[in-house]
N, C-alpha and C positions, 0 to 999 in steps of 0.2 A: 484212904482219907488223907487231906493235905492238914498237918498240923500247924500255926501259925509261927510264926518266925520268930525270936526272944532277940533282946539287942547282945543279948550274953552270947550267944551262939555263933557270934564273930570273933568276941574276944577270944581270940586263940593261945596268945602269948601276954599273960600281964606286965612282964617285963617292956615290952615293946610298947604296948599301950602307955604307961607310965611315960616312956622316955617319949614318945610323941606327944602328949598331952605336956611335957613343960614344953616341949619347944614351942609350940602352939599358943600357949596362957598367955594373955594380954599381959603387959607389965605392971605391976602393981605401983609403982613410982608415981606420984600425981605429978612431978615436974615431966618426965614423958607426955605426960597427956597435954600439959600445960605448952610444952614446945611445941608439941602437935596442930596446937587451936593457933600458936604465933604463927605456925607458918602457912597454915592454911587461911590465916584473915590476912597476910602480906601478898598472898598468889590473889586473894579475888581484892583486894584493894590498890594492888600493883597498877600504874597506868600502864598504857600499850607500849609507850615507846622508852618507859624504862625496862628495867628486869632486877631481879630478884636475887642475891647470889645467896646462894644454902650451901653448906656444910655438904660435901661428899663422904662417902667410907673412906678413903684413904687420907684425907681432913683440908685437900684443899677447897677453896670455894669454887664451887659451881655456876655458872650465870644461867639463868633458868629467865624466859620470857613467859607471855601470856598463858593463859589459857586454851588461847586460838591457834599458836602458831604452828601444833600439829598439824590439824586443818586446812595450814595454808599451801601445803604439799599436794592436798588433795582436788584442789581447783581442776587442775588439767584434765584427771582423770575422770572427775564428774561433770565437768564440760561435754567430754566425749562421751559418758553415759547418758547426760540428758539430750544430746546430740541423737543419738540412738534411739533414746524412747522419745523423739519426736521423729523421729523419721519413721520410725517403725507404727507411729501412730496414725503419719498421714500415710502410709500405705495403707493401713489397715481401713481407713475410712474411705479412699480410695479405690481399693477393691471389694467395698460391700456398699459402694453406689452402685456399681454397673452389674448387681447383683440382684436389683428391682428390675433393670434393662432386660436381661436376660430373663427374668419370671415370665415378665409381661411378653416377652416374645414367646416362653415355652406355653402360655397361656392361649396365643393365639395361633399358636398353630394345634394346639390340642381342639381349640375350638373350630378351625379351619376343616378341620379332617373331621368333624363331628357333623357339620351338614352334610346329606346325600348332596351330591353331585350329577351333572346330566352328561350326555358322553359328549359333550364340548367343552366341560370341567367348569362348568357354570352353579354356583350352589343351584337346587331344584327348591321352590319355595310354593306356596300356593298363594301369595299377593301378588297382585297385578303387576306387572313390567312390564316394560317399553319394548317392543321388538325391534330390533335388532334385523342387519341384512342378513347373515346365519340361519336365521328363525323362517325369513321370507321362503328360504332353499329350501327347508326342511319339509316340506308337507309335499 
């Protein structure tokens, strides 16, 4: 029988948890939070063709632009992907046209080889038809 799992049954070491859990805790300081919301309302209120400079770790300024301009790296590469899934699309439509072609062909010769035949390889039918000089020879 499987007994259910306790969240206790990880804590292994409370020392360790302890010291992961402060590293972890949001900072209680409201000026943190508060610097927080400045820089994050100056990034989405930043025009395009300015930038932004922020405070680095080591404390000089930074020049930090858009939002976008990650993004704008990625052009080439989604060019060439969308390049690809349209090429790859019109293949694919491509080869499941000529894929009715082919039915209709396997369609008729199944039907072809489904009439008896006369030993002139003429279907055999019992509705009137036109003779034929072949036909004259025959009798």
């Amino acid at each position: 029988m499987v007994t259910p799992m306790n969240a206790d049954d990880f804590d292994r070491d409370p020392a360790v948890t302890l010291q992961l859990r402060s590293f972890l805790r949001p900072p209680a300081d409201a000026a943190y939070w508060d610097g927080l919301e400045t820089r994050i309302m100056e990034r989405v209120l930043a025009d395009g063709t300015s930038s932004v400079s922020e405070p680095s770790p080591s404390g000089s300024l930074s020049t930090v632009g858009g939002w976008w301009e990650p993004f704008a790296q990625w052009t080439r590469i989604g060019s060439v992907v969308a390049a690809a899934a349209l090429a790859m699309t019109v293949w694919g439509v491509w080869h499941t046209s000529g894929a009715d072609d082919d039915r209709l062909a396997y369609e008729a010769a199944v039907e072809a080889l489904s009439v008896p035949l006369d030993s002139v390889g003429r279907p055999m039918t019992d509705a009137p038809r036109e003779k034929t000089v072949p036909d004259l020879f025959r009798y």
